[in-house]
N, CA, C and O atoms as a GROMACS GRO file, in nm:
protein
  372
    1UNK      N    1   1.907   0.807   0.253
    1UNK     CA    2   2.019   0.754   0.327
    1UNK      C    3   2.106   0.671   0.234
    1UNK      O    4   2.067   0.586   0.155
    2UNK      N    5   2.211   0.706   0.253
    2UNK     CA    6   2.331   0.582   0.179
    2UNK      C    7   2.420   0.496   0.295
    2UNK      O    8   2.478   0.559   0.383
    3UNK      N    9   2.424   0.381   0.289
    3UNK     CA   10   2.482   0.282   0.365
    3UNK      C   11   2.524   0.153   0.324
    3UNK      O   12   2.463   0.095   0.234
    4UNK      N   13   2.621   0.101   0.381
    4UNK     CA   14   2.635  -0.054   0.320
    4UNK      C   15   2.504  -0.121   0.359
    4UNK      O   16   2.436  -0.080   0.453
    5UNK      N   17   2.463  -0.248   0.268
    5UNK     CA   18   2.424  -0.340   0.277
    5UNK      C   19   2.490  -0.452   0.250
    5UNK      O   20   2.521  -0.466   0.132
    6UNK      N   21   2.525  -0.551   0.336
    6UNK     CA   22   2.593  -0.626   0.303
    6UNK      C   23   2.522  -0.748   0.236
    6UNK      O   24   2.404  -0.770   0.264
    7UNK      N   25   2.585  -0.823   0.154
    7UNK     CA   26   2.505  -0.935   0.068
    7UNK      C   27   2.568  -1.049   0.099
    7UNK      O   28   2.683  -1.064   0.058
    8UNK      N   29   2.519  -1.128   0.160
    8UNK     CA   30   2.629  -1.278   0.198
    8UNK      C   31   2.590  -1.357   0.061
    8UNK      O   32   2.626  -1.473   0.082
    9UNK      N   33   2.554  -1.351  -0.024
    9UNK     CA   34   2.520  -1.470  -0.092
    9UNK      C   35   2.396  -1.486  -0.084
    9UNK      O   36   2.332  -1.406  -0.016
   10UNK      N   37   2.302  -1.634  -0.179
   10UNK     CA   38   2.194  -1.685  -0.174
   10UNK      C   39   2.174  -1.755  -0.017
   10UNK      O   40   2.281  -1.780   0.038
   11UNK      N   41   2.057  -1.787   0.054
   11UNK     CA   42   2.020  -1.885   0.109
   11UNK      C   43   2.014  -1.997   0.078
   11UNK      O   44   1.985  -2.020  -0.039
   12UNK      N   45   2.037  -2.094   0.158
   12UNK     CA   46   2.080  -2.249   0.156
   12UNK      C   47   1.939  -2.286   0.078
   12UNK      O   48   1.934  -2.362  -0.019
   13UNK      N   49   1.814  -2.214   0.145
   13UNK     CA   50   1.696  -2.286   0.122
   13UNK      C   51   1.662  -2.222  -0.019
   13UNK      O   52   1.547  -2.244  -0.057
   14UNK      N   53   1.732  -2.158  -0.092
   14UNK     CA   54   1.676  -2.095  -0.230
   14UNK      C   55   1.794  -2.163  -0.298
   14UNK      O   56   1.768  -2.194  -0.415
   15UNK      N   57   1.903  -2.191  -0.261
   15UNK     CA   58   1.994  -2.230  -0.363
   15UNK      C   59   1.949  -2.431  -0.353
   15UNK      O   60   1.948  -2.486  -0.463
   16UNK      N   61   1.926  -2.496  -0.262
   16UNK     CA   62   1.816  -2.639  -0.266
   16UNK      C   63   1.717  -2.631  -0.349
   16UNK      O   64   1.715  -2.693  -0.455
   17UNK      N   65   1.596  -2.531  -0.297
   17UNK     CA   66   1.482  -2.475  -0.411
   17UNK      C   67   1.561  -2.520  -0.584
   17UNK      O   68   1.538  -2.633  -0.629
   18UNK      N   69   1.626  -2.446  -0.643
   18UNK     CA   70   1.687  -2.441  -0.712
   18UNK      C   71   1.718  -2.550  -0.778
   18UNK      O   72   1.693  -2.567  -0.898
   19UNK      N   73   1.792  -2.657  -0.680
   19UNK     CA   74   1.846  -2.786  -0.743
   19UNK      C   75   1.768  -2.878  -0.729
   19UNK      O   76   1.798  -2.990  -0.772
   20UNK      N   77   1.629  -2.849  -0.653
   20UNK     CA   78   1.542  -2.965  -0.647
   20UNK      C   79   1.436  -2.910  -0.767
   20UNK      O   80   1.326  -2.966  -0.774
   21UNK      N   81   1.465  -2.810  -0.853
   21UNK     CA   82   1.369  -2.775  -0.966
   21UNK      C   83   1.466  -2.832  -1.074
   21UNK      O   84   1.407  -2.865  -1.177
   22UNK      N   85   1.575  -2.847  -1.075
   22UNK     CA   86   1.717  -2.886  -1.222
   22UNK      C   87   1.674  -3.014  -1.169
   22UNK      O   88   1.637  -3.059  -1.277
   23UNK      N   89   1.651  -3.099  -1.095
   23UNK     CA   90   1.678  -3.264  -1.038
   23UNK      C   91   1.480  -3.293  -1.127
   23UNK      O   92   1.472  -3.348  -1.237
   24UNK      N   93   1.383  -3.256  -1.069
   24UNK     CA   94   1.276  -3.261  -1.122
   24UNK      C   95   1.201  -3.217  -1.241
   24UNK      O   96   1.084  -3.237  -1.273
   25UNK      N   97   1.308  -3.145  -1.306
   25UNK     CA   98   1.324  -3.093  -1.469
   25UNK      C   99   1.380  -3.205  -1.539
   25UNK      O  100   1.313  -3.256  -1.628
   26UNK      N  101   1.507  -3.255  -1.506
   26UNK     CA  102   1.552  -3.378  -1.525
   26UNK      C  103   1.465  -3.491  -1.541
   26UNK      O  104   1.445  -3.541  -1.652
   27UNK      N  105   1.392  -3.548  -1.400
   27UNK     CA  106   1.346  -3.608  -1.382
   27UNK      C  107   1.211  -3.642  -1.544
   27UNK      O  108   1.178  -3.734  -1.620
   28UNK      N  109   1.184  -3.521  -1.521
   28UNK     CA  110   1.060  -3.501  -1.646
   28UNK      C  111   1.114  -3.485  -1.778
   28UNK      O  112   1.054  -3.508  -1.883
   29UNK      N  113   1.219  -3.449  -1.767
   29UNK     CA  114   1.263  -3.450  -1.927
   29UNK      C  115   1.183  -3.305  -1.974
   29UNK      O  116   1.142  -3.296  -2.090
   30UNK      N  117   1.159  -3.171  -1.858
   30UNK     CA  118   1.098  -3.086  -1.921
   30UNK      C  119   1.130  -2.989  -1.791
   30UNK      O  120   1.139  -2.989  -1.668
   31UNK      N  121   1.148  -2.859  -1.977
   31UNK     CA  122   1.204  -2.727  -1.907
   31UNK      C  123   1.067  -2.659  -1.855
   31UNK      O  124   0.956  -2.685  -1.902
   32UNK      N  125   1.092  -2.568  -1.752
   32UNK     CA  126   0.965  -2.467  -1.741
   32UNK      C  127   1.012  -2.372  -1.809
   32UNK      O  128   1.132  -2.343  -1.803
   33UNK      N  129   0.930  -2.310  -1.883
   33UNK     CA  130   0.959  -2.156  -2.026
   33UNK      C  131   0.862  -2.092  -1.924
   33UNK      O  132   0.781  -2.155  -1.856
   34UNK      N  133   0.879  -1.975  -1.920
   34UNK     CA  134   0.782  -1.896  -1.825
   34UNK      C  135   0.763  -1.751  -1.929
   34UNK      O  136   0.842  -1.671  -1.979
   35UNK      N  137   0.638  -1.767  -1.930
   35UNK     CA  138   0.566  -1.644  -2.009
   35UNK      C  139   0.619  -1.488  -1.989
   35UNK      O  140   0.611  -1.433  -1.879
   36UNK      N  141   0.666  -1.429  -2.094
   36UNK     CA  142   0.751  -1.307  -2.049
   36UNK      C  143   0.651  -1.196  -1.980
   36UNK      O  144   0.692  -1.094  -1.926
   37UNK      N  145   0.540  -1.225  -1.990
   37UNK     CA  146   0.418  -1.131  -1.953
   37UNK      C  147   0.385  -1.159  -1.791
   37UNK      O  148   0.294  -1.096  -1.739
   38UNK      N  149   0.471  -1.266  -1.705
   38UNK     CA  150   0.436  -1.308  -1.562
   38UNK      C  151   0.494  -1.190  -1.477
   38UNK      O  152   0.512  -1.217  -1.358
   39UNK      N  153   0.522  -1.078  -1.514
   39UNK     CA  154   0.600  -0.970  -1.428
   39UNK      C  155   0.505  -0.839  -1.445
   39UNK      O  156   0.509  -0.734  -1.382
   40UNK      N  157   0.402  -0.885  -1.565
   40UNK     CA  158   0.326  -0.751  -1.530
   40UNK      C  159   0.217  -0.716  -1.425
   40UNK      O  160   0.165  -0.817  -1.377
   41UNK      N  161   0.185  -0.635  -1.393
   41UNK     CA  162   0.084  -0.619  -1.291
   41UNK      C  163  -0.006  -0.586  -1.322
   41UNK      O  164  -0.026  -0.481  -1.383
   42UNK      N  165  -0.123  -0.705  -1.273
   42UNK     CA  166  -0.282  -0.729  -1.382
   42UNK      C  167  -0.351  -0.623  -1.304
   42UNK      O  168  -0.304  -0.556  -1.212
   43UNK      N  169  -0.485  -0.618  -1.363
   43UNK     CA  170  -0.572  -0.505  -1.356
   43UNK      C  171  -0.622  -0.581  -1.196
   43UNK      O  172  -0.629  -0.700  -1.166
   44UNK      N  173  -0.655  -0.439  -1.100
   44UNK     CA  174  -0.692  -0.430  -0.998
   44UNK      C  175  -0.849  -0.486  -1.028
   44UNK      O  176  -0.934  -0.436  -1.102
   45UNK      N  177  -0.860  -0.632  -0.929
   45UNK     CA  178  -0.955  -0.719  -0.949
   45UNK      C  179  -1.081  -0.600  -0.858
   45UNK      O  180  -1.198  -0.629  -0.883
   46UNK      N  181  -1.061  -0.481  -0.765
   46UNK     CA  182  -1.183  -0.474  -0.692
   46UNK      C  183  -1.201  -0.289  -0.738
   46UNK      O  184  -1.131  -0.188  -0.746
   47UNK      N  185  -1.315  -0.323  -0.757
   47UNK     CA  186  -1.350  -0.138  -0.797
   47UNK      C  187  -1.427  -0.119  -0.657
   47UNK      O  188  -1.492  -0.199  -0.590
   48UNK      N  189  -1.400  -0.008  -0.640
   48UNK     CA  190  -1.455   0.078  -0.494
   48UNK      C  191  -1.574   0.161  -0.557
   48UNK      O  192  -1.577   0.176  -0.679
   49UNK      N  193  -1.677   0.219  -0.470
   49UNK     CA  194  -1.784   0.282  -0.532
   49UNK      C  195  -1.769   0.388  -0.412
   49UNK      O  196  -1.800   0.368  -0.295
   50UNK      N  197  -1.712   0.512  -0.470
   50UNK     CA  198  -1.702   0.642  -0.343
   50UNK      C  199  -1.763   0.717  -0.352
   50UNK      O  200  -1.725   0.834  -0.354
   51UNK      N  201  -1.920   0.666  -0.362
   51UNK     CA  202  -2.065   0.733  -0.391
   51UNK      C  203  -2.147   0.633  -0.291
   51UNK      O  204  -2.266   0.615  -0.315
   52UNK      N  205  -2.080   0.561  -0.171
   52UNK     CA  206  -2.161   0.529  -0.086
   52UNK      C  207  -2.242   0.596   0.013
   52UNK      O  208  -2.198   0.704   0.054
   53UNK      N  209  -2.360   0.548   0.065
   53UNK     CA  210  -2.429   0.609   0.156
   53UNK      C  211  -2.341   0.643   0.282
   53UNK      O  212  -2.218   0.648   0.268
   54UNK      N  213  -2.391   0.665   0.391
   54UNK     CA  214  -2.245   0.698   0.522
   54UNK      C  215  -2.368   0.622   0.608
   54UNK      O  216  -2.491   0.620   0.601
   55UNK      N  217  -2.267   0.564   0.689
   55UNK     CA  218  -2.324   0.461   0.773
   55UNK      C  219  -2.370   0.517   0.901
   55UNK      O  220  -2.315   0.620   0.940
   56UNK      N  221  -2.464   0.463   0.974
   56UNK     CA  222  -2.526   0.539   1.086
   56UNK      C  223  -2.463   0.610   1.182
   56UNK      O  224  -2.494   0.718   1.231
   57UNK      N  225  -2.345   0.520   1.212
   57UNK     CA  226  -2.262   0.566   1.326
   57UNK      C  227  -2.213   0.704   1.261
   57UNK      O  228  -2.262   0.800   1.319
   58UNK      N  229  -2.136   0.733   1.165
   58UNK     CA  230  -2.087   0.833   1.059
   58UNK      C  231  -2.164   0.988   1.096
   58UNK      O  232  -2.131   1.099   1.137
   59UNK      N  233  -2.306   0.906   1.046
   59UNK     CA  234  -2.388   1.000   1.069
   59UNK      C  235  -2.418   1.070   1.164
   59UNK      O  236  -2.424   1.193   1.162
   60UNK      N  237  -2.441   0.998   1.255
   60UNK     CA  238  -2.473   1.082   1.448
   60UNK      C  239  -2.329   1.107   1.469
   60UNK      O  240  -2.329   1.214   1.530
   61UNK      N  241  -2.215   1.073   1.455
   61UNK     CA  242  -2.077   1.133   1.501
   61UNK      C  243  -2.107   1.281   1.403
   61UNK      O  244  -2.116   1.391   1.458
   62UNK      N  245  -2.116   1.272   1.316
   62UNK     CA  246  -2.116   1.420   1.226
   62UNK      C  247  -2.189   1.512   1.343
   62UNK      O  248  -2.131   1.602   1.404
   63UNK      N  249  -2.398   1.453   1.375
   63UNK     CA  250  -2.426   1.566   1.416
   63UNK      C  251  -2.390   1.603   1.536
   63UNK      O  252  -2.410   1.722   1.561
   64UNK      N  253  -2.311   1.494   1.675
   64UNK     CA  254  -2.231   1.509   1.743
   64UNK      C  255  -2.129   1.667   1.733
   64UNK      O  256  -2.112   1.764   1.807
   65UNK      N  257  -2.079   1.624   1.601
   65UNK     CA  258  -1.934   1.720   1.596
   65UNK      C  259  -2.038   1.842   1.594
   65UNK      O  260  -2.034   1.931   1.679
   66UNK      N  261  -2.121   1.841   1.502
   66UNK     CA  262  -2.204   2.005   1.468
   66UNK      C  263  -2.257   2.041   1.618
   66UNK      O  264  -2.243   2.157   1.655
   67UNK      N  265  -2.304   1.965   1.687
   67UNK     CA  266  -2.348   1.981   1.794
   67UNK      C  267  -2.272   2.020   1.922
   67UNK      O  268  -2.317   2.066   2.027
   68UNK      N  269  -2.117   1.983   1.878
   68UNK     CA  270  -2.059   2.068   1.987
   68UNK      C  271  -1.972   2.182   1.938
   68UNK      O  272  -1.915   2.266   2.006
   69UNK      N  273  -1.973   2.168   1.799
   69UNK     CA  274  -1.907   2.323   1.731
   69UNK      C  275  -2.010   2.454   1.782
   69UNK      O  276  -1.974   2.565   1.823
   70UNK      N  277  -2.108   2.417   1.770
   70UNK     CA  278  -2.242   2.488   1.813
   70UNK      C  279  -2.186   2.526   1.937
   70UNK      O  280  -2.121   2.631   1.931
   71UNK      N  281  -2.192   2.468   2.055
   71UNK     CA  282  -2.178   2.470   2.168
   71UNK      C  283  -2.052   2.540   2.205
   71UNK      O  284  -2.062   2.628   2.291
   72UNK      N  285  -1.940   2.515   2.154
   72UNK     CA  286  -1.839   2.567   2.200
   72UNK      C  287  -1.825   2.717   2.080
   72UNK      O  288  -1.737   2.797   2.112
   73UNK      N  289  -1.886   2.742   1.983
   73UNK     CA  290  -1.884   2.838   1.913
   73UNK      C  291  -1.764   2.826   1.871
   73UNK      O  292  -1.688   2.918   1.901
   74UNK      N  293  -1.710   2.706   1.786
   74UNK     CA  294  -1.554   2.708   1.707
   74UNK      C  295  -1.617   2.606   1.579
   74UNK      O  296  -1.714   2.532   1.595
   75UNK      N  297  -1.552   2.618   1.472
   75UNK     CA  298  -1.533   2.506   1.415
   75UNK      C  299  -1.460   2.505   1.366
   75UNK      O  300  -1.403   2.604   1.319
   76UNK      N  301  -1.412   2.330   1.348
   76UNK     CA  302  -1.327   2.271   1.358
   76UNK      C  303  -1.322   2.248   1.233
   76UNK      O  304  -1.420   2.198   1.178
   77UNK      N  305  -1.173   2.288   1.142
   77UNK     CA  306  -1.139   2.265   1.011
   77UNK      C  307  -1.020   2.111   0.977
   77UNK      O  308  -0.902   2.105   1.011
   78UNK      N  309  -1.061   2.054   0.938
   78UNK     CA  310  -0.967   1.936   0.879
   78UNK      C  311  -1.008   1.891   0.769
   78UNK      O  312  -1.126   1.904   0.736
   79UNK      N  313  -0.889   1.811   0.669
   79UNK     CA  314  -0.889   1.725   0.542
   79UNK      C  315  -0.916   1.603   0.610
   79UNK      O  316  -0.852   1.554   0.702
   80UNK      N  317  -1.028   1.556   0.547
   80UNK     CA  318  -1.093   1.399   0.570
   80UNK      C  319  -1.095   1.284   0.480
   80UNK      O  320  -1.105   1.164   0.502
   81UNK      N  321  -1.081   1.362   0.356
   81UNK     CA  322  -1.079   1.297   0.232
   81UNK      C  323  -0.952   1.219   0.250
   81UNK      O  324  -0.873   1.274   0.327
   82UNK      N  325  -0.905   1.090   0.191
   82UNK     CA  326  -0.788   0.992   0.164
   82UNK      C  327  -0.819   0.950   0.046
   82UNK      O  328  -0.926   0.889   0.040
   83UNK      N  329  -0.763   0.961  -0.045
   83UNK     CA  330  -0.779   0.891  -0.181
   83UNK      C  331  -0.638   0.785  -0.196
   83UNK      O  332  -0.629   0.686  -0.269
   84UNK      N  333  -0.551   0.834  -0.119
   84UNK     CA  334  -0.408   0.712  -0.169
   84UNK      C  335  -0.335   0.653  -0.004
   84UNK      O  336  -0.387   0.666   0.107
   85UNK      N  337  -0.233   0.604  -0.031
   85UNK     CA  338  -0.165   0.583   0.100
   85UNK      C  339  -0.065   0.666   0.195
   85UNK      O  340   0.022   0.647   0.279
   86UNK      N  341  -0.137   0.773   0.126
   86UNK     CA  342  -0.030   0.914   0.258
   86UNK      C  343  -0.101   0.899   0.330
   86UNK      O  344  -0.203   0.829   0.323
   87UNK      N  345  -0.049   0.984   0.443
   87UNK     CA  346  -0.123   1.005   0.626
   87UNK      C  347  -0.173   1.090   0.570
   87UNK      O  348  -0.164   1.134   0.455
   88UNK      N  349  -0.254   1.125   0.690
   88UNK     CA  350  -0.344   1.236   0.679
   88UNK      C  351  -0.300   1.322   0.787
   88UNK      O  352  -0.270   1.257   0.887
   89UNK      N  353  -0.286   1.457   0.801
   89UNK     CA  354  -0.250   1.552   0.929
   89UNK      C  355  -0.395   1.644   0.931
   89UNK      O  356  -0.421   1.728   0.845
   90UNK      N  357  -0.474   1.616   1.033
   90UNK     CA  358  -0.626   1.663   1.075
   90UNK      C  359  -0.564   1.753   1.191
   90UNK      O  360  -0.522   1.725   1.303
   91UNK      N  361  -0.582   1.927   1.088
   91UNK     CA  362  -0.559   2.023   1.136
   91UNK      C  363  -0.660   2.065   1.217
   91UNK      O  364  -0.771   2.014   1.206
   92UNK      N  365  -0.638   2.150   1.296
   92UNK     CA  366  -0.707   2.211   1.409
   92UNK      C  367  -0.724   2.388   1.410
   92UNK      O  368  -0.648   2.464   1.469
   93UNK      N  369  -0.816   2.418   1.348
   93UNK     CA  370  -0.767   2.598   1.357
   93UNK      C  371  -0.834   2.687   1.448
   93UNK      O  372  -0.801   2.806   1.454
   0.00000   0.00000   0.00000
C-alpha cells in the first residue's frame, strides 16, 4: 500500500526528555558517548531443544486422532511442523 502518513513533528514528552538530558549533561559537566555497537542485535539468550519428549496430553490426542481415522476410514493430512512466525493452514484432504 502507498499512502500519506502524516508527521506532525516530535512529541512534547520526547522533545522535554531531550532538554532534561542537555540541562543534566550540563548539570554534570558530562556528555553521554554511546557505544557505536548499541544498535546491534545480541545473540538470542534462549536455545530451544526440538528433540523433546511429547507430553502426555500430545500423546493420547495423537492416539485419539488414529483412533478415529480408524473409525471413520479417512486420514487426515496436515503440516504441523512451525519452525518460524508464519501461520500455519492445516489442510484437510
Amino acid at each position: 500500500m502507498d499512502y500519506f502518513v502524516p508527521h506532525f513533528g516530535r512529541d512534547t514528552d520526547i522533545i522535554n526528555t531531550f532538554k532534561s538530558l542537555d540541562v543534566a549533561e550540563n548539570i554534570r559537566d558530562h556528555q553521554w558517548k554511546l557505544n557505536p555497537d548499541w544498535k546491534k542485535k545480541p545473540e538470542d539468550p534462549i536455545t530451544y531443544d526440538f528433540n523433546m519428549d511429547l507430553d502426555d496430553d500430545i500423546i493420547m490426542t495423537n492416539e485419539h486422532m488414529k483412533a478415529a481415522e480408524k473409525n471413520l476410514k479417512h486420514t487426515w493430512n496436515y503440516k504441523a511442523l512451525q519452525l518460524d512466525g508464519e501461520s500455519i493452514n492445516y489442510e484437510n484432504d
